[in-house]
C-alpha positions in Angstrom: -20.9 183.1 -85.4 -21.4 185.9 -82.7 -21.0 183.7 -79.9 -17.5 183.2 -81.8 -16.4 186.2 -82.4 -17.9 187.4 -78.9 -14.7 184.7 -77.3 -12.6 185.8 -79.8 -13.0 189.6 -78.5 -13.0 188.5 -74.8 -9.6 186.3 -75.3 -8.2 189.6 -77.2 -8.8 191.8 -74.6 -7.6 189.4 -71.5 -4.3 188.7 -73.8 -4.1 192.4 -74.1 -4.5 193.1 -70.4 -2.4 190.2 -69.7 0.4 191.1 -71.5 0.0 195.3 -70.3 0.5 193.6 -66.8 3.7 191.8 -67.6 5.0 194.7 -69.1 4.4 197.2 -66.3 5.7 194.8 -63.9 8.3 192.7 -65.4 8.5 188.9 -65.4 9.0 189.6 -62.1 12.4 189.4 -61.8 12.9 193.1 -61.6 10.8 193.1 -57.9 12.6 189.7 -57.3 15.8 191.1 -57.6 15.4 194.4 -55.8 14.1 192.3 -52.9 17.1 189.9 -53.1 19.3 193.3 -52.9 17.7 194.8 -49.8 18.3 191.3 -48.0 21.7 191.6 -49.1 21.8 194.7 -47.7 20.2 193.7 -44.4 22.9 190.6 -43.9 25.7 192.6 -44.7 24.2 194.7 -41.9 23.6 191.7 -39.4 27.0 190.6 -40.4 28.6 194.1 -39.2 26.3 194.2 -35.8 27.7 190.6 -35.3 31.3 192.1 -35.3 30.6 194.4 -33.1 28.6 192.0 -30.7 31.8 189.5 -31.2 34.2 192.4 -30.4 32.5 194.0 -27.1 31.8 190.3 -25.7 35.9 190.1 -26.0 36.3 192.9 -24.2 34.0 191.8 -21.5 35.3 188.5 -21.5 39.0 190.0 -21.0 37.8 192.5 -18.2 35.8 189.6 -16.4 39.3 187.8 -16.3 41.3 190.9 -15.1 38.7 191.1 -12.2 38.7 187.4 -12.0 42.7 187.1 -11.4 42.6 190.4 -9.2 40.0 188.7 -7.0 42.1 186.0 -6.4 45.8 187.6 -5.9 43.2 189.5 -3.3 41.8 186.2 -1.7 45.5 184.5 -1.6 46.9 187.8 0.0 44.1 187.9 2.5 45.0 184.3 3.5 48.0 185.2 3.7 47.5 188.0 6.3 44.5 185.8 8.1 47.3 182.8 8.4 50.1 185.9 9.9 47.2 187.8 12.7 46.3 184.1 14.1 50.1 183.3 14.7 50.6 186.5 16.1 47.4 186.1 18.1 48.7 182.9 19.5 51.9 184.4 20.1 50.5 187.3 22.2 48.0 184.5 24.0 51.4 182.5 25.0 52.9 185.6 26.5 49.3 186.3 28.4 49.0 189.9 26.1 45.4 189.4 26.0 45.1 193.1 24.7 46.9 192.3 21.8 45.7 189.5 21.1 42.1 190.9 21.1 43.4 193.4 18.5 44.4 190.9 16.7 41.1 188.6 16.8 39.6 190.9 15.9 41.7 191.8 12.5 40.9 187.9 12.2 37.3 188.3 11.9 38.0 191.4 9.8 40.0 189.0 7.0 37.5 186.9 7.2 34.8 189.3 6.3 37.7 189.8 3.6 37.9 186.5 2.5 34.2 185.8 2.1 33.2 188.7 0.1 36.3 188.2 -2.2 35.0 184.9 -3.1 31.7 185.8 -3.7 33.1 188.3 -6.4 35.2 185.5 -7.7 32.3 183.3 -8.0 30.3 186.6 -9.4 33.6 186.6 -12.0 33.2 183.1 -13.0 29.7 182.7 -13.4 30.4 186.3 -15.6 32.8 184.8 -17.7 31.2 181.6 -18.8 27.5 183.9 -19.9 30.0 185.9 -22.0 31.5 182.7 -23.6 28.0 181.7 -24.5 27.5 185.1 -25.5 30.4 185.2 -28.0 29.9 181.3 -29.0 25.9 182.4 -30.1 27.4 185.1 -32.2 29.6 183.7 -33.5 26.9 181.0 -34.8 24.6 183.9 -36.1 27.8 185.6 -38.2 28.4 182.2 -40.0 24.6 182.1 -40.3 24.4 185.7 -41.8 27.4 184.9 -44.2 26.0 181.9 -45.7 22.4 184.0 -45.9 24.7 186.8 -47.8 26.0 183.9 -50.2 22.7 182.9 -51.1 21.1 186.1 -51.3 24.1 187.3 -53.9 23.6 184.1 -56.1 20.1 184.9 -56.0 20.9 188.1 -57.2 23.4 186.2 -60.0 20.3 184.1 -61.3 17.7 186.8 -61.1 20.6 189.2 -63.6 20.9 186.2 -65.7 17.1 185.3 -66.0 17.1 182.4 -65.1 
């Protein structure tokens, strides 16, 4: 009989303590749903940062296509010029001007000088605008990603109110 009432005491006192616990914490749902708020908070913040990340890659990508489009109105107009001093050069060589025509060899070389760095910033350009359209297309993948993580987290939130 004491052995009895000794289980009955010890399965009195662990109910007891059992039930304490539950109350002071909750089912759980309380912590459950506070955490399931803070993550809601956290992808509404991603979500924002993404916006911004979305918007300043636009504005690169517009200002690499600016510089892109200069470049080249640079590089066609230094053709241009390159095509005019070797037709005047050729001109002063037929009339046997040789001072001239040194003059103008050597504005030659100078439009070539011209002409090679102007594609290297083109190329620069290019190569510029394609990172940023990776750029934007990557966050553009982790704004969806945060919106549907914003979705879940609020019907979280939903079930957790609900008890369910």
């Amino acid at each position: 009989m004491r052995r009895i009432i000794t289980h009955l005491m010890a399965l009195a006192v662990l109910g007891l303590g059992t039930a304490a616990f539950a109350q002071s914490t909750g089912d759980g749902s309380n912590a459950d749903l506070n955490k399931d708020r803070k993550d809601l908070r956290q992808d509404k913040r991603d979500v924002r940062q993404d916006r911004r990340d979305i918007n300043g890659d636009k504005r690169d990508l517009t200002k690499d296509r600016r510089d892109r489009n200069a470049d080249r109105r640079d590089l066609n107009r230094d053709n241009r010029d390159l095509a005019k001093d070797r037709r005047e050069r050729n001109q002063d060589l037929k009339k046997g001007d040789t001072v001239d025509a040194q003059k103008e060899q050597r504005d030659i070389n100078h439009d070539k000088r011209d002409i090679n760095k102007d594609r290297r910033d083109l190329h620069a350009d290019n190569r510029d605008i394609r990172k940023d359209k990776r750029d934007l297309h990557q966050d553009r993948k982790d704004i969806a990603k945060d919106k549907r993580d914003v979705k879940k987290d609020r019907r979280d939130i939903h079930r957790d109110k609900g008890g369910k």
